[in-house]
N, C-alpha and C positions, 0 to 999 in steps of 0.2 A: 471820328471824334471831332467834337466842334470847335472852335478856335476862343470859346471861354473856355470850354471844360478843361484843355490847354495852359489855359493862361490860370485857371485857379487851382490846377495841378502841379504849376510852377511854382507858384508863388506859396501853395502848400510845401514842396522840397524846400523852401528857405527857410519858413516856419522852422522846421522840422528840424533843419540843421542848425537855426540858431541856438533852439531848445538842449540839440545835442550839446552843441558848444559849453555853453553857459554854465547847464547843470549835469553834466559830467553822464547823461543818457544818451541811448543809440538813435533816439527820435521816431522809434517803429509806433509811439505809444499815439501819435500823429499820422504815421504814416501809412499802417494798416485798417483804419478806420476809411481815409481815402481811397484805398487801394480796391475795397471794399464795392466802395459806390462806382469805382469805375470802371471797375470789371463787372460790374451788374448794368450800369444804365449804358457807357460809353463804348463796352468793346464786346455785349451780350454775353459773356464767357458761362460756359453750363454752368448751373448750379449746383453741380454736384462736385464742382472742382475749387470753386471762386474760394473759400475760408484759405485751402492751403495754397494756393497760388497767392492771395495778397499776402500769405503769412512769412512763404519765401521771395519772394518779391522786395520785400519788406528790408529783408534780410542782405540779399545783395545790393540795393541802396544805401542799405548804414557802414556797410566797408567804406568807400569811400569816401563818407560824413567821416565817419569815428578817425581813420586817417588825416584827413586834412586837419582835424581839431590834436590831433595826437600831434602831427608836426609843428603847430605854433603853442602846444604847448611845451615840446621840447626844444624850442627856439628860447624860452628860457629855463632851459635843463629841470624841469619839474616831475618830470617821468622816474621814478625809483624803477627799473629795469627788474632788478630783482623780484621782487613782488608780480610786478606784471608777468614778468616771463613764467614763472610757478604758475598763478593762476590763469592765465592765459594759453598756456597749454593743457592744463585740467579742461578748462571749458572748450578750447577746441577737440578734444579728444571727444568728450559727452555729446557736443553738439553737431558731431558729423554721426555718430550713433544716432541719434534721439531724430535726426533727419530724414531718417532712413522708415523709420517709424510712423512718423506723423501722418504722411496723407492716408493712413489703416484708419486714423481716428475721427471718428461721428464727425461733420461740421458743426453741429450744436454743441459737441464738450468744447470744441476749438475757441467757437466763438463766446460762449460762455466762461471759459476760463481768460479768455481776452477781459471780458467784462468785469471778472473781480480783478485782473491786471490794470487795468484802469483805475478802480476806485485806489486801488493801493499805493498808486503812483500819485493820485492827484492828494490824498489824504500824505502822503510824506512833503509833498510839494506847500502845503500848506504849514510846515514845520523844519521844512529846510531854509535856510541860510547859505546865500552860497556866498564864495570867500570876497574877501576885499581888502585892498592894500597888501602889504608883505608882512608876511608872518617869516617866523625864523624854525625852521625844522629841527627839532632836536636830533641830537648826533646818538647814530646806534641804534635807537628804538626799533625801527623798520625792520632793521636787520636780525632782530631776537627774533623777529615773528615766526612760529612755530613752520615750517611746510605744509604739516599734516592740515592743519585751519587752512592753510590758504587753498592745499588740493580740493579741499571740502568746498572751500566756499569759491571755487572757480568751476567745479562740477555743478555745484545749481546755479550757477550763472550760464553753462551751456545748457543746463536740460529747459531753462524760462525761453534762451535767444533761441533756438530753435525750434521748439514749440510755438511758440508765440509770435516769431516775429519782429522781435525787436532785442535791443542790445543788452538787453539783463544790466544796465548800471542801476537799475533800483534794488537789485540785489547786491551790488558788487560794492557801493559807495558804503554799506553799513558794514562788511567786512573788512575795507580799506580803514577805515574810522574808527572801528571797535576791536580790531583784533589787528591790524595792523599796525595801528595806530598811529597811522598820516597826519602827518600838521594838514589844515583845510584847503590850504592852497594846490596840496598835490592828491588831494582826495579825486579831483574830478577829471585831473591830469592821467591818475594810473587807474582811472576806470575809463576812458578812452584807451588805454590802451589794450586791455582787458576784452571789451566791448569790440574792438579793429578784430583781434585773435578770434574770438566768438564766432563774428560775425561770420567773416572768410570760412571758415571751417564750415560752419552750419550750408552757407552759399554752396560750397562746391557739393556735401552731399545734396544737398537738393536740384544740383542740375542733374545727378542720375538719378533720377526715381522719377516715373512719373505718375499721375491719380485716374489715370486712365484719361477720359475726355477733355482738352483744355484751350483756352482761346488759342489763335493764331498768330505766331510770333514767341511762342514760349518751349524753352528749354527745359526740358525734366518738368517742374515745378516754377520756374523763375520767368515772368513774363518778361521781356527785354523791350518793349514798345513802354511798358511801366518807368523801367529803369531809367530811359532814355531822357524819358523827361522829366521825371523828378530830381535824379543824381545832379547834375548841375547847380542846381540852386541850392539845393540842399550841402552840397561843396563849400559852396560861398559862404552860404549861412553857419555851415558850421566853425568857418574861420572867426566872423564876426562876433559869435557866441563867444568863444574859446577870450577875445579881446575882450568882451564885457566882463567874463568873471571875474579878471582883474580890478576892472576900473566902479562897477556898482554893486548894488544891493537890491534886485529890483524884483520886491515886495509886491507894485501892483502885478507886475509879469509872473509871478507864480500862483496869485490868486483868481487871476484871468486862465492862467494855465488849465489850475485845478478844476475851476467852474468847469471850463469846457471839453474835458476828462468824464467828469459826472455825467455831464449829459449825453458824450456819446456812449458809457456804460449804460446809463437808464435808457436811452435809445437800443441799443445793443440787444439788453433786459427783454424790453416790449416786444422787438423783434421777434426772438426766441417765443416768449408764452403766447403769442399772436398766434405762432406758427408756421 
């Protein structure tokens, strides 16, 4: 691997973690589209493996993003535990099943269902808000929130993060929102936490399974030469992220977000009907 593809694989983990940070996602929606090209151009890996190796790959780098953005966000107590912990164990339950699963499945359904996961993220990106200054949480509310909703909706947050690849908070932030009914500011807080539980769960099954043929340096499904160097920056980045939700509103960063969402689905698209 050459000492740019390095250096713009780094600087992709920060990307990725800032993204996490900020808008309350696991940052796979970044990080498996790289992971992608660099198991194909950088480290040859078969083709017949490459979809679910970046997909778990993917997946054990946002542990340690969604962690570090969970802990500054609970350096100002914003984490409702409750909530998290219910759905947070729903989705790791689903997403150590659904792991176990995945590398059986076609790399075209994989990578095709990445691709309408993309447009979905960047089409909410384009209508998300995310919080600014202090809002005051109403007392109680969270606490009515039914279980059964939140089992439900922590269960399709592990069947997307382990499928896919990524931390399912584009699913998790409209059940925080709408059915739990989170003041905004801990909306992105308790899907970080969400997303941490997910993640971990889905990571360990996919270090036991493996898809038969897979680069060198990898575990079950989980490339660790990937991990090595994206996890770091993407660390950092996630702390920094977690600092902005507070303090802006940055309008142009989700419509650049989104742009470059679309294209790597219509990339993705072409891919696929090319053949």
């Amino acid at each position: 691997m050459s000492l740019l593809a390095l250096g713009l694989a780094a600087i992709a983990g920060v990307a990725a973690g800032v993204l996490a940070g900020l808008f309350g996602i696991g940052g796979g929606a970044v990080l498996v589209p790289l992971l992608y090209v660099l198991l194909e151009r950088a480290f040859d890996a078969p083709a017949s493996s490459v979809t679910v190796v970046a997909h778990a790959t993917s997946l054990a780098i946002i542990v340690p993003t969604a962690v570090s953005a969970m802990l500054r966000y609970q350096a100002s107590s914003l984490i409702p535990w409750r909530i998290v912990g219910i759905m947070g164990m729903a989705a790791a339950v689903v997403a150590l099943l659904v792991s176990q699963f995945t590398p059986a499945i076609p790399q075209d359904v994989l990578r095709g269902a990445f691709a309408i996961f993309l447009v979905t993220v960047a089409s909410r990106m384009l209508r998300l808000r995310p919080a600014r200054g202090s809002v005051t949480v109403e007392e109680g509310g969270p606490e009515r929130t039914s279980p059964v909703a939140l089992v439900l909706g922590g269960s399709a947050v592990g069947v997307v993060s382990a499928a896919l690849g990524v931390g399912g908070g584009t699913l998790a932030i409209p059940v925080l929102m709408n059915v739990a009914k989170l003041d905004v500011r801990r909306v992105a807080a308790a899907s970080m936490g969400v997303v941490a539980i997910a993640a971990l769960a889905g990571s360990i099954g996919y270090l036991t399974v493996q898809p038969g043929e897979v680069p060198a340096g990898t575990i079950g499904c989980v490339f660790l030469p990937g991990v090595l160097v994206l996890t770091p920056g993407a660390i950092i980045g996630a702390r920094f992220g977690a600092d902005l939700n507070a303090r802006i509103a940055p309008d142009l960063l989700r419509r650049l977000f989104a742009l470059l969402l679309f294209t790597v689905a219509a990339r993705l698209v072409f891919g696929l009907v090319a053949g």
